[in-house]
Structures are given as C-alpha cells and as structure tokens.
MARMARDO-616968 format. One line per 2 residues: their letters; for each residue x, y, z of C-alpha. Coordinates in steps of 0.25 Angstrom, whole numbers, plus 5000, padded with zeros to 4 digits. Layout:
REM residues N
a = X:Y:Z ~ ...
***
This chain:
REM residues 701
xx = 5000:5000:5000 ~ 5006:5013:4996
xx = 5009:5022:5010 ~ 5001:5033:5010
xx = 5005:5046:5019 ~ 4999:5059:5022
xx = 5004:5071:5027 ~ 4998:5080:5037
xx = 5004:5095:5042 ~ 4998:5100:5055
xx = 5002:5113:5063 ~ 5001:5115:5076
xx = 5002:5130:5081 ~ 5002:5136:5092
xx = 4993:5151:5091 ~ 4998:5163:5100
xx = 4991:5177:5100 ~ 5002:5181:5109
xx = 5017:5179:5108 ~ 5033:5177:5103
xx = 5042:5168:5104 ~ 5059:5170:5103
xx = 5067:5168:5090 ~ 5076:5156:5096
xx = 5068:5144:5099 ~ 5075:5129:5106
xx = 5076:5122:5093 ~ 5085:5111:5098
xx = 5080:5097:5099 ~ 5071:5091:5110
xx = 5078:5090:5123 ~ 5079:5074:5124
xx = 5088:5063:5116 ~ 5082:5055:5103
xx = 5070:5046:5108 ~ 5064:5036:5099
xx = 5051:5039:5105 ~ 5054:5053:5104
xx = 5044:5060:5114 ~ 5054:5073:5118
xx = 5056:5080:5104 ~ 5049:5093:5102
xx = 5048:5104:5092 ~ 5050:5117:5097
xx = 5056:5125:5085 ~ 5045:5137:5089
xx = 5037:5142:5101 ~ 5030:5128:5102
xx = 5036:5113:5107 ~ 5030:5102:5103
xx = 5034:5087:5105 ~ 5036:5080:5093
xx = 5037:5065:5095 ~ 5038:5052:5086
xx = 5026:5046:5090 ~ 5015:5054:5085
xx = 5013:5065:5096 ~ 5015:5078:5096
xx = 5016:5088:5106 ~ 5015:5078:5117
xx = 5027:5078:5126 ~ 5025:5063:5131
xx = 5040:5063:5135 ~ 5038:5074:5146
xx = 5049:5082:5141 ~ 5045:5094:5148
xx = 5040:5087:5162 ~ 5026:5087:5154
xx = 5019:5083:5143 ~ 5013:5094:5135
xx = 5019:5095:5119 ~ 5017:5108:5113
xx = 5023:5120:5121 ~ 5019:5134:5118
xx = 5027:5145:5117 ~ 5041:5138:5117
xx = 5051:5147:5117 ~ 5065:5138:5122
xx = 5065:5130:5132 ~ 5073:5140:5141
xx = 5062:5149:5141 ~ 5051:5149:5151
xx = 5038:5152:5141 ~ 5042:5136:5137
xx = 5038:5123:5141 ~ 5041:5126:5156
xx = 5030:5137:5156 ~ 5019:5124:5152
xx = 5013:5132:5140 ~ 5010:5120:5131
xx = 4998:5119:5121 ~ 4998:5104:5119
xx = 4998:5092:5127 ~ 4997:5081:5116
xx = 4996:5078:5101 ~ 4998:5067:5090
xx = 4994:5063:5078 ~ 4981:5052:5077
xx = 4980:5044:5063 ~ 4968:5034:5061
xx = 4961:5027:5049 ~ 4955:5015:5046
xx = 4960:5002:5041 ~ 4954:5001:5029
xx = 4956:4985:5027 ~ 4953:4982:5043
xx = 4943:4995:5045 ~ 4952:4995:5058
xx = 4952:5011:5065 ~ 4967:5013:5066
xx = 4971:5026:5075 ~ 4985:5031:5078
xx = 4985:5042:5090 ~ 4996:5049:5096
xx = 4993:5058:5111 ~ 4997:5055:5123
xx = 5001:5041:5118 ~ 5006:5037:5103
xx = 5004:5028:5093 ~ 5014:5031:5086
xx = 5029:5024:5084 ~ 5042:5031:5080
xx = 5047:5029:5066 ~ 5042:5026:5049
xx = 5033:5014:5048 ~ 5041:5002:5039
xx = 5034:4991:5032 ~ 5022:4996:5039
xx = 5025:4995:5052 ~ 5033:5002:5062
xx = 5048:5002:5067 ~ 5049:4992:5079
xx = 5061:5001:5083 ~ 5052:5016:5081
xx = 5054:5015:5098 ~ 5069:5014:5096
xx = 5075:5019:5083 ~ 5078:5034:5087
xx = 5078:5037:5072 ~ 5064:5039:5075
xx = 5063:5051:5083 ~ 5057:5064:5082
xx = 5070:5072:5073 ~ 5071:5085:5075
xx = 5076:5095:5067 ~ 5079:5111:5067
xx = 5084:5122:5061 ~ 5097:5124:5066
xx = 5099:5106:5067 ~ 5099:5108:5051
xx = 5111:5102:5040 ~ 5121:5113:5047
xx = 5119:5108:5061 ~ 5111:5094:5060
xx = 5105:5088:5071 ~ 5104:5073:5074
xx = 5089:5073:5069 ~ 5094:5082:5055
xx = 5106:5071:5054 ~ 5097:5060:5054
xx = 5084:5063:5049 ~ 5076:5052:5047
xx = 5073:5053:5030 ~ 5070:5039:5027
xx = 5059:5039:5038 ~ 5052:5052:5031
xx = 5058:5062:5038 ~ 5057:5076:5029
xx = 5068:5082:5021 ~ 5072:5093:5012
xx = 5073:5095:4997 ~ 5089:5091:5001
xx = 5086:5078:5008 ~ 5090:5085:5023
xx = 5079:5086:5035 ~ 5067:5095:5033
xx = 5066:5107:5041 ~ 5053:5113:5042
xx = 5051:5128:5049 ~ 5063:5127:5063
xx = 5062:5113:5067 ~ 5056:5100:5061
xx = 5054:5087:5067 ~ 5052:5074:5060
xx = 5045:5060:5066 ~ 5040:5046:5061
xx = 5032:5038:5068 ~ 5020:5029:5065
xx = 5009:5020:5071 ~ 5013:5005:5068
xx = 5016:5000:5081 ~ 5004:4994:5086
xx = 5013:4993:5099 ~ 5013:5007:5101
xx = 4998:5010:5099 ~ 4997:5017:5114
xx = 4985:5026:5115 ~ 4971:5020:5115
xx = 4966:5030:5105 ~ 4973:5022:5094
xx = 4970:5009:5087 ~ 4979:5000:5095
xx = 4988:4990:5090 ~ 4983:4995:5075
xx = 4991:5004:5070 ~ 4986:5013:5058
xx = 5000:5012:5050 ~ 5005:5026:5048
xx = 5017:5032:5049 ~ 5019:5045:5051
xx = 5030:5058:5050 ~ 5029:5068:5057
xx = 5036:5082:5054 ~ 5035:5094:5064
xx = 5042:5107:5062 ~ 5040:5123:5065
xx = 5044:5135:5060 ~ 5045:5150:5066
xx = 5040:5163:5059 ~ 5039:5178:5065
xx = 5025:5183:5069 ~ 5016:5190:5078
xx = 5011:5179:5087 ~ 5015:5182:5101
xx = 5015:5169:5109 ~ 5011:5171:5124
xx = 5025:5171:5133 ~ 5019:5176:5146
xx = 5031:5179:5153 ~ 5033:5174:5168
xx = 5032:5183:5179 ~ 5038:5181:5192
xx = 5031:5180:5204 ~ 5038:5178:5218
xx = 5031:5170:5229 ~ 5031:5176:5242
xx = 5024:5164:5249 ~ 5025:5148:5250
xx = 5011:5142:5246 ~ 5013:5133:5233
xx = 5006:5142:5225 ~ 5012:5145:5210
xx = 5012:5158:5204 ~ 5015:5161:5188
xx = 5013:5173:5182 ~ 5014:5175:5169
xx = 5013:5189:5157 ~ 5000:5185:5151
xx = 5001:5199:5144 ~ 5014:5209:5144
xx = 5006:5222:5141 ~ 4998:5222:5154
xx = 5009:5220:5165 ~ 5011:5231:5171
xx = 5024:5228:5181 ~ 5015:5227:5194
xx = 5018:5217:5207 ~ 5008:5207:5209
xx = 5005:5197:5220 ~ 4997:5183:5219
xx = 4992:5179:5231 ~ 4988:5164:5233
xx = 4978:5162:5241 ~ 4963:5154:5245
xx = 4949:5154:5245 ~ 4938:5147:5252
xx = 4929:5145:5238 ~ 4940:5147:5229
xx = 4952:5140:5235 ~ 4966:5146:5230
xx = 4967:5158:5226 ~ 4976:5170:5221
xx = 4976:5184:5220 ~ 4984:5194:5212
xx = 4988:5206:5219 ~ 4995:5219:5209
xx = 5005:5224:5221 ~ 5007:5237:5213
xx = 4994:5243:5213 ~ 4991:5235:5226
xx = 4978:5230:5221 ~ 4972:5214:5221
xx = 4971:5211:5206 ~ 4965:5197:5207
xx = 4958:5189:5217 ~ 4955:5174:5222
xx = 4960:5168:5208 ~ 4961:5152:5207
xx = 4967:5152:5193 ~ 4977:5158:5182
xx = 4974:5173:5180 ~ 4980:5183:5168
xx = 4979:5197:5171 ~ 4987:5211:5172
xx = 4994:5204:5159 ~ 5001:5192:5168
xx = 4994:5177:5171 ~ 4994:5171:5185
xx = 4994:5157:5188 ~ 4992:5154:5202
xx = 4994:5137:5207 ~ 4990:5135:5221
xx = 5000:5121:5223 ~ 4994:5116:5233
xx = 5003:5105:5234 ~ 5008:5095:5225
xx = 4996:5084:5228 ~ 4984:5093:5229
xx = 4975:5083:5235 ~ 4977:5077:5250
xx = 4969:5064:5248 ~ 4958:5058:5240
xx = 4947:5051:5247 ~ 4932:5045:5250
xx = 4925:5052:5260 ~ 4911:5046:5259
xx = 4904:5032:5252 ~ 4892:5029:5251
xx = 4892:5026:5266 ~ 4895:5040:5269
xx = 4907:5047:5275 ~ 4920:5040:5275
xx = 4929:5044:5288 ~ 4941:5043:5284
xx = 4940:5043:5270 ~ 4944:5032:5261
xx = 4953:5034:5247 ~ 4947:5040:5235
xx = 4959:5039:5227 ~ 4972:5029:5225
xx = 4982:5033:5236 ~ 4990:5021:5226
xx = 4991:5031:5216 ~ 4996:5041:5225
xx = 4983:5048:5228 ~ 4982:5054:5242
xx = 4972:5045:5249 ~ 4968:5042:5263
xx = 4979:5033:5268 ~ 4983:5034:5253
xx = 4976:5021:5251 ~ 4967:5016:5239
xx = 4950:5015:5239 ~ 4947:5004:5247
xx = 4933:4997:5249 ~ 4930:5006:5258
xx = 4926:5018:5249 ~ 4913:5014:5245
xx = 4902:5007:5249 ~ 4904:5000:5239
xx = 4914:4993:5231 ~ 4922:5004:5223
xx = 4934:5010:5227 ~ 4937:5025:5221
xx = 4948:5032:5216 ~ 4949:5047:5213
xx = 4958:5049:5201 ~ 4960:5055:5187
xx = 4957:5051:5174 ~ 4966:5040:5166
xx = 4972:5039:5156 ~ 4972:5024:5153
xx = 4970:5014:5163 ~ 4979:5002:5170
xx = 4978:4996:5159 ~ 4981:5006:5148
xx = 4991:5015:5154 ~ 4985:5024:5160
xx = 4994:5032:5169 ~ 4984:5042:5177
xx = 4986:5033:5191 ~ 4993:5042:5201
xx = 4989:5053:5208 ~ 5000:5062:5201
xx = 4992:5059:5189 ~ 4978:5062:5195
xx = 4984:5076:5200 ~ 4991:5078:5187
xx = 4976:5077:5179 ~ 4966:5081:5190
xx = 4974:5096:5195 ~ 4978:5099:5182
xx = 4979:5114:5180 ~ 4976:5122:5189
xx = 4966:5113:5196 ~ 4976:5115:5209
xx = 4975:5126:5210 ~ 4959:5125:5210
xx = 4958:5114:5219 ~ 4964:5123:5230
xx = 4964:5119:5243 ~ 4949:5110:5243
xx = 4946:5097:5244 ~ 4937:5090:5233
xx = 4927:5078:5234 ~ 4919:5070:5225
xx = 4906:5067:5231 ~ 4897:5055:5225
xx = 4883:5063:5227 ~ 4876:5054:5217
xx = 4864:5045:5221 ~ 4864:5030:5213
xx = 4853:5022:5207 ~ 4847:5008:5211
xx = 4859:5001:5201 ~ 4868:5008:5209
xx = 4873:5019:5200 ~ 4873:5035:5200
xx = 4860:5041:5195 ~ 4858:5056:5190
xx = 4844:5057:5194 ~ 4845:5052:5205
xx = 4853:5065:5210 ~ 4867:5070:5216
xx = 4880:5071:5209 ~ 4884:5083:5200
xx = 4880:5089:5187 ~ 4895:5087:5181
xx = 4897:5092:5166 ~ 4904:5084:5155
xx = 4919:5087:5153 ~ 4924:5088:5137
xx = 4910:5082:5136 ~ 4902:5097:5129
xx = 4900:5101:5144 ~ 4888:5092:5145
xx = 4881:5090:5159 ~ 4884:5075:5166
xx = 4881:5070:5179 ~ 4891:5063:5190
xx = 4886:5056:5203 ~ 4896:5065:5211
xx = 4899:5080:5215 ~ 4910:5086:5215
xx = 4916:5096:5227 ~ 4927:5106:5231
xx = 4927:5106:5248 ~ 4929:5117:5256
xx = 4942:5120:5266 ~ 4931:5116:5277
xx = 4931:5101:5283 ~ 4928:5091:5273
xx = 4914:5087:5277 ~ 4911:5104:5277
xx = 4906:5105:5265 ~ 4899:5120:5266
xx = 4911:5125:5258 ~ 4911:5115:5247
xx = 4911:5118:5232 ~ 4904:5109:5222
xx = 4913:5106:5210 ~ 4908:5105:5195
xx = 4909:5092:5190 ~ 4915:5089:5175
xx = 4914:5076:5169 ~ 4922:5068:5158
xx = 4913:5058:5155 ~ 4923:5047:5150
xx = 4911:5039:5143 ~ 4903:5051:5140
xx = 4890:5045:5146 ~ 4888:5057:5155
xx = 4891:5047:5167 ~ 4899:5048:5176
xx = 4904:5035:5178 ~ 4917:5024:5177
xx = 4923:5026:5164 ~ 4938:5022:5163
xx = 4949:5024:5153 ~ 4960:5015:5147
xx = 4956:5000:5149 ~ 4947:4989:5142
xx = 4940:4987:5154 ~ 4928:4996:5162
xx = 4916:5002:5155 ~ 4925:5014:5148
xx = 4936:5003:5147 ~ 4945:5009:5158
xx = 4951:5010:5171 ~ 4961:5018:5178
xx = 4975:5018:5181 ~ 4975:5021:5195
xx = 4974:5006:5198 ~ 4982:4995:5191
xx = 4972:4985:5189 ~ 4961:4987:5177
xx = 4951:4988:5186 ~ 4948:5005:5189
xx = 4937:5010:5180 ~ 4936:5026:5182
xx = 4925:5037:5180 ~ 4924:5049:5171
xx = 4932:5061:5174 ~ 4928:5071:5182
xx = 4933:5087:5183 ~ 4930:5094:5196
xx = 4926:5108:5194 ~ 4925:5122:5203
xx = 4913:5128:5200 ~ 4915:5142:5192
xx = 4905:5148:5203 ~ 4913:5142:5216
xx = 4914:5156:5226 ~ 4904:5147:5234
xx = 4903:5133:5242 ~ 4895:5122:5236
xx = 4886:5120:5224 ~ 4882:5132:5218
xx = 4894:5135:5210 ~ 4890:5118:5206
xx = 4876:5122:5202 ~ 4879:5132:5195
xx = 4889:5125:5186 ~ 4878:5114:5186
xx = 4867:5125:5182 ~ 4878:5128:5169
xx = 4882:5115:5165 ~ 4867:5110:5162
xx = 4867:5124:5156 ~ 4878:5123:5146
xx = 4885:5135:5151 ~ 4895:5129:5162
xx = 4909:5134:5162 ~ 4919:5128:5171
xx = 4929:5138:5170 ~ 4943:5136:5177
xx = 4939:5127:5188 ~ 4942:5114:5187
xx = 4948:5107:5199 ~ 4952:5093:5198
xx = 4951:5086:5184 ~ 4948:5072:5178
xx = 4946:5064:5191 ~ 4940:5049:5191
xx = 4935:5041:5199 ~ 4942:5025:5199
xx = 4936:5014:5204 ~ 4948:5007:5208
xx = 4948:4992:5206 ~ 4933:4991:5202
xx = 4931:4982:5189 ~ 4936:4982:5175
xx = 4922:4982:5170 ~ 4908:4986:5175
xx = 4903:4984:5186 ~ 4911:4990:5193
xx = 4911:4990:5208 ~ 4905:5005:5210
xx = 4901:5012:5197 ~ 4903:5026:5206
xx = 4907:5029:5220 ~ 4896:5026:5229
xx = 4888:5039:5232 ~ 4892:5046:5243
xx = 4906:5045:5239 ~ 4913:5057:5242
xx = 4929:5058:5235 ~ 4937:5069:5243
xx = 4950:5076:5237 ~ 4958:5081:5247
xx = 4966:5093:5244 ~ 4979:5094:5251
xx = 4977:5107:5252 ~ 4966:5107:5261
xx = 4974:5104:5273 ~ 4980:5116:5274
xx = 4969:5125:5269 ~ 4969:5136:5259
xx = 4980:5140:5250 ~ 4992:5147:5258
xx = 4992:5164:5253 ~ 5004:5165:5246
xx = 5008:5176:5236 ~ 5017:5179:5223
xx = 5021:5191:5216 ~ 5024:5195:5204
xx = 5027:5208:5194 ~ 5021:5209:5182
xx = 5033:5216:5173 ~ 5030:5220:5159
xx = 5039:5208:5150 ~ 5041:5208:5136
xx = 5030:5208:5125 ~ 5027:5194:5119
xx = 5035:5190:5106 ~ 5029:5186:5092
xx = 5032:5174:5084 ~ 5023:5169:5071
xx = 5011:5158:5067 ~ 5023:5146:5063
xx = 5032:5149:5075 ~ 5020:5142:5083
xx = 5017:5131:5075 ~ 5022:5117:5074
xx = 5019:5110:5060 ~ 5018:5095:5061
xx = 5017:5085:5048 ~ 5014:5071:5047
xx = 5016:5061:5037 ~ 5008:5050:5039
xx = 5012:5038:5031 ~ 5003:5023:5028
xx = 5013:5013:5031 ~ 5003:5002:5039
xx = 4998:4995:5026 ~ 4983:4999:5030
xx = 4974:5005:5021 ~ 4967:5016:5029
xx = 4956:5025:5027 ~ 4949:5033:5036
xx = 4960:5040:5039 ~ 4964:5051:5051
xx = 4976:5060:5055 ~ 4975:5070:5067
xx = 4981:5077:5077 ~ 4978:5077:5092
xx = 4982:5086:5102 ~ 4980:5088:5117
xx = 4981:5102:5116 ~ 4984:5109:5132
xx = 4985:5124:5130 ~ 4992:5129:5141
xx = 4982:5125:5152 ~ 4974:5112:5145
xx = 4962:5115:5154 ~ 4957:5128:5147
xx = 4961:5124:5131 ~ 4949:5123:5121
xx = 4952:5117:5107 ~ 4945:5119:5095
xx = 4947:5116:5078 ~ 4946:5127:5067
xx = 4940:5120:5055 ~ 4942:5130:5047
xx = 4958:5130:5048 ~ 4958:5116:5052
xx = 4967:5120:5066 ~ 4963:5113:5078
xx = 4968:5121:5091 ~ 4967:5123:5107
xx = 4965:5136:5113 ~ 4963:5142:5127
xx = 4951:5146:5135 ~ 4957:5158:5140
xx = 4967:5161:5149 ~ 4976:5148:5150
xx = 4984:5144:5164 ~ 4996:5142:5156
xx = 4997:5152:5143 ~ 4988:5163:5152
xx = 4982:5173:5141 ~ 4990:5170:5129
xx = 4985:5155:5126 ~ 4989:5150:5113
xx = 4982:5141:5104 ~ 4987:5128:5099
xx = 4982:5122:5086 ~ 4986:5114:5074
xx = 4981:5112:5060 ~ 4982:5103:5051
xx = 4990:5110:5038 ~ 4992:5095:5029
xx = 4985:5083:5028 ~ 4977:5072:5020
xx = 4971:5079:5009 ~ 4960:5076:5001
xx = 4955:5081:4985 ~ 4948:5096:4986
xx = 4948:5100:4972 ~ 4953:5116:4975
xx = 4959:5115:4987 ~ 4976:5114:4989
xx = 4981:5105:5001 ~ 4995:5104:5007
xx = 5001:5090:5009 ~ 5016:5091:5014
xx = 5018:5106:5010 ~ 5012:5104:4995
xx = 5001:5109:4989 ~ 4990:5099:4983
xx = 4979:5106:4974 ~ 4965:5099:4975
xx = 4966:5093:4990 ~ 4964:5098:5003
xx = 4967:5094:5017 ~ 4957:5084:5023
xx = 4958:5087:5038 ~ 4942:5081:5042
xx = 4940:5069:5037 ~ 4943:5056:5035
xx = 4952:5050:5025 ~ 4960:5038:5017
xx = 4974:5038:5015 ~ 4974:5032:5003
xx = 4965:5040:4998 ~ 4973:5052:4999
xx = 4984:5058:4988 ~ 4999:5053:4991
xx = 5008:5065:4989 ~ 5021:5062:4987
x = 5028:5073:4995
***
C-alpha cells in the first residue's frame, strides 16, 4: 500500500495588550543531558518556553524541570530574570496531539492520544512497526538547533542531524532553520506496549508515524507584554502571612509608603487592609483575596501552616453523637485522624466504613496516584483556597431522610440544593449539607455559616452517588487508590463554596444562592474553599451491592483546621513603597508565537477512513481557576482568556491560543490552500469534518 502523509501547520500565540521584551533571549539548549525519552527540551527562542518532547506532548513539563509541571511560560525573558519561570506565570499546563480513524477492513475505532500520559514512542516506523530500541537509541531525541549553533559553530544536534529519519534541510542539503531556533522530532504510535492513557484504543495501534518540527522567529512591534515589576515589602511581624506586591500599572504609582495589615474577622475570617502611610489614610478594608489598585497588585496568603487541617473525623452516626469521635479519613495515607487510625466498624450503624479524600485519577488497579494526604491537599487547597479556609472548621452533615429500600430520597426532605459543576449550571440534589463553624465550641453552632454545595456528577445522572474511576470493577468501573486492594468505589465530587452573601451566621446567604440557582442567575464569585473532595467507601465490594450505598443519615464528617487552636490569624503587618519604574517595553505578533508542524505518515499497513487530527490543551492561564475558553469559527483560532483580574498575571492577563495554518485539504474550485508553504489552486483546508487519507491528494514536497 503506497504510504500516505499529510501535513499540518499550527501556531500557538501567545496575545499581550500590554508589554516588551529584551533584545537577547537564553538560546542555548535545555538545561539537561540527551534523554532518549526526551522529557527536558524546551523551546525558548522568544518570550515564550515551551516543552517539546519526542513523544507526542507538548507544552507539558512531565520531567518537572522546574520543581512543577506547567509547559508553556509567558513572558520569558532569560532564566536570570525574575519576570520567568520563578514568577509561575505560565499559560499551559498540557498538550499533545490525538490521531484516530477507523480501520477500514476491521471497522475497529483506533485512537492515539498524547496529555498527561502518551502513546506515543521515540523514532521512524520501519517495515510498519516500530524501533524496539526507540526507549534506547538516543538518536531519537528531540534536536535542537539555533542561530548561533549553525555551519560556523555546530552544535551536536546540527552535526548530527537525523536526515535519513526525515529531519528537514535546506536547498544545500545542511539543517533547516526556521525563524531563531528550530527543533525536530519522530515519533510514532506502534508500540502496543506503550498504549498508556485509557483515552486511547489500547493495545491497537492506529500505525502512524509522525515529524514533528517547532520553530520561532522575533520581529519589532508594538505589543507590550505585561512585566509588573516586583516591589519590595518588608515585614515587620512574624505570623506566616506572605505579601507580594507587584506594578499592575506604572502611570498610576505615585511613590507613597503603604502598610498591609493581616489581620481576622469573626464572619469573614483572614483578612488585610491596605494602609497609604503618606496621606495617612486607610485605602482598603477586611480584604480575603488579591486586589490591584493605585497601579500596584496585592497578594496576601494567610499560611497558616503547612498542614492546614488538625484531624479528619466522624462526630455522629446514625445512633447520634460520637464521643470521642472516630476517623473519617485514612491516618494510613498520612491523614491526621484521631489516633491516626483508619474507619473502623465503628463509624456507622451500619456496615460501611468512610473516608474523606479527593478525587482519583486511576484507581489501584490503573495507576492511580492520588492516595496520600500530600495529594489530597495538593487538589483540594489549590489557590487561594487557604487562604479562605482561615481559621474555621468545616463538616459534612448527612441531613438527608431514606426510603423504605434504604436509599436517600429528594422528596422526602433534607440535604441541600447543590448545582451541577462544568455541567450548564444546572440544579441537583445531594443528601447532605455543607457547613463553615464558628470560633465558638463545636457543638455551638449560632455562629455557623451554611456552605454552597457544587457538584461533579461523575455519571451525569443528577445523583449523588458511588461512582469511581479507573477500574473494570463498580457501577462506573472504578475505585480509588487510597486502599490497595480493588475494592473502594467512591462518590462524585463535591466543591465547598462561601456564599457571595456570608456578612451573616447561618442559612441566609445559603438561601439565597438557592433562590439564584433555580433561577438561573447564581454566581459564585471567588469563593471556593475546599475543592473535588470524595467520599470512599473503603474496602466495600468491587461490584453493587455494596455495604452502604451512602453514609447512614446522621452522619456528621468534621475537618478540623489546625488553626482553630489558637484562634484568629496573628495582626501582622508589611510595608512597602510604591516607586515609579520604568515604562513596559514592546515586542511584535511573531516574537510570541510558537509554530508547530506535523508530518504525519501511514506506515501501519491499515486502510483508514474516518480519519481525525487535533490538538489538546490543558490551557491554565495564570491562576486556572478564573480561565474561560472559547473558538472563533470564523478564524479557526481556538483560545483561553481570563475573567478579569487573575491571581498570578494581575490586570494584564494575556491570552493563549492556537490556529490551525495547514492541514488536510480537500477540492473547492476558487479557493487556494497551503500545504507545507506552497500554494495549491482549487483546494481548501478541511479543518471540521471527517475524512479519508486516501482520499486526499499526495504532494510531493
């Protein structure tokens, strides 16, 4: 069968309405030796960095090369310069390419994905399989090359570019250099052995090999890229508070002296306010988040400690109140419980035994690595959800009555109104209600404050219920992996919220979120306080029926905050001076853009039809909690923006995107298309719909 290969050009930019950049960029390779799995080679020839790797991600950082995972940095400008990596202003976590198509003699779905696992395997495809040695030939790496490793000063990667593996050259036969630095890669999808993520067909390869060229260039402009510069502040106490001020906007600093005081509130819990020292006047009061304002951006973490919580327990079954309490968490995975034990039989009445934990990612018996407590704090207090938490403690109180069978019931009252997360907003129902407690004795509850409720409904059955991830065994095949045996289904995911109307104790700021939710007009704001929590019901059934569908009603979690034991956050305070600095500088459209090309070739012998090429991104702009994303279908540029202000990038929030310039074309009588920089009359790009690859012309470029 004669090997078919189409060609697809994709840029990814990186949009500014502020700022500049320096003329000299770092363009020296990555900061790590020649991998065969390469994992550590980045692009940086403008003011982005973006990780390349031979394995079909991009911008993913899965090595950790800079203590974290993120994969595409904006604005870089050197690594000795602290508007870089070090000020964790990144726009992407994740991205790779996904192939798919159907075999045409079979009728077999065959997909290919690359995110936060690959599919992908390093080298060319021979004979229609892969390289048994792609893990350990290192001829196979990302190469790397750049305007100053050219024929006058070679580099290792210029010296041995790969040309007989497809590697691009110039009209003399040397290494291709587009724009100020160009990086070249093969990889392809044969190796059943290395079908890792369970998007993918597994153990069936699609057959497709594929090169992958990324380059940038650098132009002049009048883009200003946002470089708020840092601005000292000085702390006069020794609370764990953290200050960082930064210039949001140059024109409006005025040289004053400013104070931030650190301090608490009975409703509100940690709080700053901004004093001007100058004028002698209070500028901001009983603040809980970031704030830009007089042209500089505040960010105020109250660091408790490094825990956070004191202890995870059951206070109350369904025989009443539990004294002392009894776990509600797994002290084996590091949570603090009482006596830092596991749930026992006697939790509940009945026969389940309860854990609090977050969200997996896999399951014992698919990889799942979500088990400890360092990983439940990780994904629950992202952001600035410690700060929010303050110095309260927070239970989960199963409020809901059950039917004659022995399960929750809606009608027949309790629970809470929750609304549905990434699922239109839509109003749900869960058997429990969630609450903030006051600094008053645990069993006081006049100073209470009931929480909103938002709901990932794993099934998207509007119930709240055991769901699981990752395994062939429950009724959403999955358990967690907490517990090593396969035996831990877990529920949906819940997010605990403040109500936007909190100034008061218990359920009116509640009711009126309620009142908004079934009204289509709730807003939740900046309030979230603990994020994707489960419940597991540790060593239950690997199938229905379980032990306990729920806990037993009466069931009261409690979370402990270690801050509770010593009260209210310590007044503290920091100054600063907001000097005048230097206006932003400019750079043009190209010097943020990164351009990406994939040559995708049919080496597997299979006749496909039905055929799909796309990129996916985990786009995290800055603070991922406040990104929104969209796709202009006129342009064809899909992109991420902010909504507003952002914790990390303040005012000036840039705008990630990426459109596709090249691809599979198809006959338009009128129209000219582009396929590897040539002009084709009477084609266009076919971007929407599905395809052959046999069906399409083969170009001999």
């Amino acid at each position: 069968m004669k090997k078919t290969f189409i060609i697809i050009s994709i840029l990814f930019i990186t949009i500014s309405l502020f700022a500049k950049a320096p003329d000299n960029d770092d363009l020296g390779s990555s900061p790590s030796s020649i991998s065969t799995i390469d994992l550590q080679t980045f692009i940086n020839a403008n003011k982005l960095l973006m990780f390349v790797t031979n394995r079909g991600s991009i911008g993913y950082d899965q090595a950790g090369v800079f203590g974290r995972n993120e994969g595409l940095y904006y604005p870089f400008i050197g690594f000795e310069n602290p508007f870089s990596v070090t000020i964790k202003r990144s726009v992407v976590f994740a991205g790779g390419i996904w192939i798919a198509g159907v075999d045409n003699a079979t009728g077999d779905t065959l997909v290919t994905v690359a995110e936060y696992s690959d599919d992908y395997w390093p080298g060319p495809m021979v004979g229609g399989t892969y390289h048994a040695d792609g893990a350990t030939n290192p001829s196979y790496r990302v190469y790397k090359i750049y305007k100053d490793s050219m024929s006058d000063n070679p580099n290792d990667d210029y010296l041995n570019w790969p040309v007989s593996d497809g590697a691009p050259v110039d009209n003399y036969g040397a290494p291709l250099l587009i724009g100020e630095q160009t990086l070249w890669s093969v990889f392809n999808d044969a190796n059943p052995g290395q079908k890792l993520n369970s998007a993918g067909s597994v153990a069936n390869p699609v057959g497709i090999e594929i090169q992958q060229t990324t380059w940038a260039v650098q132009e002049p402009g009048d883009i200003e890229i946002p470089l708020e510069s840092v601005i000292d502040v000085q702390q006069l106490g020794n609370s764990k508070a953290n200050v960082e001020v930064y210039v949001s906007d140059y024109l409006l600093l005025t040289g004053d002296d400013y104070v931030v005081v650190v301090d608490s509130h009975l409703i509100l819990g940690s709080v700053w306010h901004l004093d001007n020292i100058t004028e002698n006047i209070r500028v901001l009061e009983n603040q809980t988040d970031s704030t830009t304002i007089d042209g500089f951006l505040v960010i105020v973490e109250f660091n408790i400690n490094e825990t956070i919580f004191s202890s995870f327990q059951v206070v109350a079954n369904g025989n009443g109140v539990l004294d002392p309490p009894v776990p509600g968490a797994l002290g084996s995975q590091g949570f603090p419980t009482p006596g830092d034990g596991d749930p026992d039989n006697s939790q509940q009445v009945g026969e389940g035994k309860w854990a609090l934990h977050t969200g997996d990612n896999g399951g014992s018996c698919n990889f799942g690595n979500r088990g400890s407590y360092d990983k439940f704090l990780e994904r629950s207090m992202r952001g600035d959800n410690v700060t929010r938490a303050g110095f309260f403690d927070y239970e989960m109180r199963f409020t809901g009555d059950t039917n004659s069978s022995g399960e929750y019931d809606k009608s027949l009252g309790g629970g809470s109104v929750a609304i549905r997360f990434f699922q239109d907003d839509l109003a749900t129902w869960v058997p429990f209600e969630l609450w903030r407690t006051g600094i008053n004795t645990p069993n006081d509850q006049s100073d209470d404050v009931r929480l909103i409720v938002w709901h990932l409904d794993i099934a998207d059955d509007s119930i709240y219920n055991l769901e699981g991830y990752g395994c062939s065994a429950g009724p959403a095949g999955g358990e967690h992996s907490a517990s090593p045996d396969d035996d831990d289904p877990l529920t949906d995911w819940i997010y605990w919220y403040l109500p936007v109307q909190d100034s008061l104790p218990g359920e009116s700021g509640y009711n009126k979120a309620v009142a908004e939710i079934l009204a289509g007009t709730y807003s939740s704001g900046d309030n979230e306080i603990i994020a994707r929590t489960v419940l597991i019901n540790v060593n239950s059934s690997i199938a229905p029926p379980f032990n306990q569908s729920l806990p037993e009603p009466g069931t009261i979690f409690r979370i402990e905050n270690s801050a509770s034991a010593f009260g209210p956050f310590p007044i503290d305070t920091f100054t600063f001076t907001a000097n005048e600095v230097a206006p932003p500088l400019l750079a043009g459209a190209d010097d943020l853009s990164i351009y990406t090309r994939y040559k995708l070739i049919n080496k597997g012998g299979k006749n496909l039809k039905d055929f799909y090429i796309c990129l996916w991104f985990d786009p995290d702009l800055g603070d991922a909690g406040d990104d929104l994303i969209g796709c202009d279908t006129v342009n064809n540029i899909f992109f991420c923006y902010n909504d507003g202000p952002d914790r990390d990038y303040g005012y000036k929030v840039p705008v990630f995107g990426g459109k596709v310039l090249e691809g599979p074309i198809v006959p338009s009588p009128g129209d000219v298309a582009t396929v590897n920089g040539k002009q084709i009359p009477n084609y266009k790009l076919q971007i929407t719909n599905n395809f052959e690859i046999r069906s399409f012309r083969i170009w001999d470029l």
